[in-house]
C-alpha positions in Angstrom: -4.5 16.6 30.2 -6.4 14.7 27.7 -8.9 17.2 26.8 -5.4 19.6 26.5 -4.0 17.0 23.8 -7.2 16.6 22.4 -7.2 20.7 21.5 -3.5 21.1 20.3 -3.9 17.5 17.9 -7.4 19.5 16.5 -5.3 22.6 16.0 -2.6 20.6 14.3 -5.1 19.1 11.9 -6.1 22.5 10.9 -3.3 24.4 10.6 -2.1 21.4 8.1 -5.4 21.7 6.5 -4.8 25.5 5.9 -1.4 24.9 4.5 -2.8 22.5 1.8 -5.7 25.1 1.0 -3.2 27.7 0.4 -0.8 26.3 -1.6 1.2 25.1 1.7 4.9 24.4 0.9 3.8 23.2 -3.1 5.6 20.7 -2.8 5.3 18.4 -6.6 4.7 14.5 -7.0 7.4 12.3 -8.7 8.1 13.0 -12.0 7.2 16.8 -12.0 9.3 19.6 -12.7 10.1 22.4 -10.1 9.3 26.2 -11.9 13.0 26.6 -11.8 13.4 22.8 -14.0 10.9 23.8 -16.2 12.3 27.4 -17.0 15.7 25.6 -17.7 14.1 23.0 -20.5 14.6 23.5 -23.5 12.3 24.3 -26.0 10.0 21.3 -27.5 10.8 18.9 -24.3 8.0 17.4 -22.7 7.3 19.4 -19.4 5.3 17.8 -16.5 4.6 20.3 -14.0 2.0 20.9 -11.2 0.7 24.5 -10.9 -2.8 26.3 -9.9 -5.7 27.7 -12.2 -5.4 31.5 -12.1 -8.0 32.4 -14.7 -9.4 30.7 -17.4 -9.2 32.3 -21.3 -11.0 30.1 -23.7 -12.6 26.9 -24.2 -13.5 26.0 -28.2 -13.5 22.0 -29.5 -12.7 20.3 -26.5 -9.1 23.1 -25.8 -9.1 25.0 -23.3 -6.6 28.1 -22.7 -5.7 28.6 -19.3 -3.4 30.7 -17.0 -1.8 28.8 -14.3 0.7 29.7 -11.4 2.5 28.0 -8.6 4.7 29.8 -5.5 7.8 30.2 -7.9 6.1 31.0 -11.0 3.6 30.9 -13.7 2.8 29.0 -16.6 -0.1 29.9 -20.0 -1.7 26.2 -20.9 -2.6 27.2 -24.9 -5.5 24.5 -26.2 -4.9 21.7 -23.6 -7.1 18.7 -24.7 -10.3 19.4 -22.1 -13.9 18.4 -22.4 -16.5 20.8 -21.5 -17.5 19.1 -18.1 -13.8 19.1 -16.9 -13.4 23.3 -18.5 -16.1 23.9 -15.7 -13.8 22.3 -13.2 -11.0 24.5 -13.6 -12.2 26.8 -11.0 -10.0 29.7 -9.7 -7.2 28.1 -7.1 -7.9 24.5 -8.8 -4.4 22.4 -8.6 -4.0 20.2 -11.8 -1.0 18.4 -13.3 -0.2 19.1 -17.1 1.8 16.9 -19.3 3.0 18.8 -22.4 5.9 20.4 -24.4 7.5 23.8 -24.0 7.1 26.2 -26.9 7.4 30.2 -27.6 5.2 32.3 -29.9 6.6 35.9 -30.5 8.8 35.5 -26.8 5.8 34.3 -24.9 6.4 30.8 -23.6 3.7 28.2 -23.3 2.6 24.5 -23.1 1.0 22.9 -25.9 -0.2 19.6 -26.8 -1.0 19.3 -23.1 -2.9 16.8 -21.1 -4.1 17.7 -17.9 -5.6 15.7 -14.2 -7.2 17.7 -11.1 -5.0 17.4 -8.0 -6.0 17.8 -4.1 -4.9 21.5 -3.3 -5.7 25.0 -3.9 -4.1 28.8 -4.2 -4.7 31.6 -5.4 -1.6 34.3 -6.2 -1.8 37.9 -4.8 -0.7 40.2 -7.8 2.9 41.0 -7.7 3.5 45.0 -8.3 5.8 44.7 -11.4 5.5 48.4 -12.1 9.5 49.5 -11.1 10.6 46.3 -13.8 8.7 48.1 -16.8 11.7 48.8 -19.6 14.3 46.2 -17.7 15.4 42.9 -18.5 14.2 41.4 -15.4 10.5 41.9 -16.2 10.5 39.1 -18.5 10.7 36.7 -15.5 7.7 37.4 -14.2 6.1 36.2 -17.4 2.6 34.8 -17.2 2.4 36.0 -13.2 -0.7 37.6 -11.8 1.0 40.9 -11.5 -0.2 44.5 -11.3 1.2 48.3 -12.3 0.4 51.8 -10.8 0.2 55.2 -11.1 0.8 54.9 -14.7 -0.4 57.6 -17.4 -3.2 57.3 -20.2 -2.0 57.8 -23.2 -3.7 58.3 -26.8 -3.7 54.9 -28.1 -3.4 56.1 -31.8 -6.5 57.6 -32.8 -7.2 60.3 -31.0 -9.0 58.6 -27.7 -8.0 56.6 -25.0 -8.4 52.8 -26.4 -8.9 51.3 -29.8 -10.5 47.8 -31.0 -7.8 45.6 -32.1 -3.9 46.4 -32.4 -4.6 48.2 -35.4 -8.6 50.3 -34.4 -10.0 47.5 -37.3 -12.4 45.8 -34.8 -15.8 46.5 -33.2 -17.5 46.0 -29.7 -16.7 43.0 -28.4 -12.8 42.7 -30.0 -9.7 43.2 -28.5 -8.9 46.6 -26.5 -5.9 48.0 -27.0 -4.6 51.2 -25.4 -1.4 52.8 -24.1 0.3 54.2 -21.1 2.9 55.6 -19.6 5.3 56.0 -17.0 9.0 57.9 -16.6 8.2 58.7 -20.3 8.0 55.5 -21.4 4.9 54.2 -23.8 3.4 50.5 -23.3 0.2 48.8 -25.1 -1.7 46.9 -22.7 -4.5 44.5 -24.1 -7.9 43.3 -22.6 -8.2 39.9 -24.2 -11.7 40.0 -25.4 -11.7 36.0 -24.9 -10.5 36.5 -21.4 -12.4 40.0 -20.2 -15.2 40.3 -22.9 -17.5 43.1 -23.7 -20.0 42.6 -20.3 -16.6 42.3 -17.9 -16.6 45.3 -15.6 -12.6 45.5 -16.6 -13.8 46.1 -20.3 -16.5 48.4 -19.0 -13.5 50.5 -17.7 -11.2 50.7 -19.9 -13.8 51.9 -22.7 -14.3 55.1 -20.2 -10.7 56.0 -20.0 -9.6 59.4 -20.9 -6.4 60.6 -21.6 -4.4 61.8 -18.9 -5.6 59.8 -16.2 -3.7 58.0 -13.6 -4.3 54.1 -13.4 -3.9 50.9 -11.2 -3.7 47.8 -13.2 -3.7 44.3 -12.5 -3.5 41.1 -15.0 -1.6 38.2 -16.8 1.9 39.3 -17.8 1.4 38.1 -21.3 4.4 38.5 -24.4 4.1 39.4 -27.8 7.1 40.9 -29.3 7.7 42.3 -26.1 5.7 42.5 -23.0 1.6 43.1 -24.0 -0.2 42.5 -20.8 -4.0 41.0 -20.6 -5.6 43.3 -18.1 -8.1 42.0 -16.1 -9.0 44.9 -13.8 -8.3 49.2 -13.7 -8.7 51.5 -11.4 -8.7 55.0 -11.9 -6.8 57.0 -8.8 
């Protein structure tokens, strides 16, 4: 009997020890907001809210850029005051607490002038396939997410090949790729954030091979800018 109790306590221990790894029931400390608070403030409120490192974008003058997500959604951390020793921190899954205020930039909304402290806990999102919502409204709340799209169509991105360097083909190796693709007949730009996926990234790698008139999988951070411009972080050609 006590060896049985022994077994199911140990087994208890664990499976609460799994739930905290994974993001168990995210359940946020006093003060913070749920996603669905922080979607309903209003633009230049302070936001408190408790989420997950997803994938970090940049770090310059002690500000780091940062993707972050929780079970109900997602938030993008532009130059949160961070030092250099706590940037390396910020591993994937990492649970932190940011203090901040809500602001939009061409439709994509963000928290600036943030603040940030390492929490116990850790998860990491499975990409959501966001492919069906391309060209309806309800895309939009999936902003930020780890998401993905597929079977969608190469397209020439404006010059005659399959990608250009920058929105507008001005930039060189190492700048922004830009290139389009389709699906039902609709056209959408999809970036690779050189400051995110740079030049050695295998995603960067990939998309410099495409050719017009292949079929992709895509996965990446469902960024805005005058309209939905994702930051790819990986493709897969079928």
């Amino acid at each position: 009997m006590k060896k049985c109790f022994i077994a199911t306590l140990a087994l208890t221990l664990a499976l609460a020890l799994t739930g905290c790894g994974n993001g168990g029931t995210d359940e946020k400390s006093e003060g913070v907001m749920t996603y669905a608070e922080y979607d309903a403030a209003a633009l230049d409120t302070q936001v408190v809210i408790e989420a997950y490192v997803q994938a970090k974008q940049s770090w310059w003058e002690n500000q780091a850029t940062v993707y972050a997500q929780d079970k109900d959604g997602a938030y993008f951390l532009y130059n949160m005051a961070c030092s250099e020793e706590d940037y390396a921190k910020l591993t994937t899954g990492t649970k932190i607490k940011v203090t901040g205020y809500k602001a939009e930039w061409s439709g994509e909304v963000e928290i600036i002038d943030a603040t940030f402290e390492i929490m116990d806990g850790n998860y990491v999102a499975s990409a959501t396939d966001v492919t069906s919502l391309l060209g309806t409204d309800d895309l939009i709340k999936h902003q930020n997410q780890f998401v993905s799209f597929k079977g969608m169509t190469v397209e020439d991105a404006g010059n005659g090949t399959a990608f250009m360097y920058n929105w507008d083909g001005s930039g060189e190796e190492g700048s922004d790729l830009y290139f389009n693709v389709s699906l039902n007949g609709n056209t959408y730009t999809f970036t690779v954030e050189s400051y995110l996926c740079g030049a050695d990234t295998d995603v960067y790698k990939a998309v410099k091979a495409l050719e017009i008139g292949q079929t992709v999988d895509m996965e990446g951070f469902l960024y805005w800018y005058n309209g939905v411009n994702p930051h790819i972080t990986s493709v897969t050609v079928k």
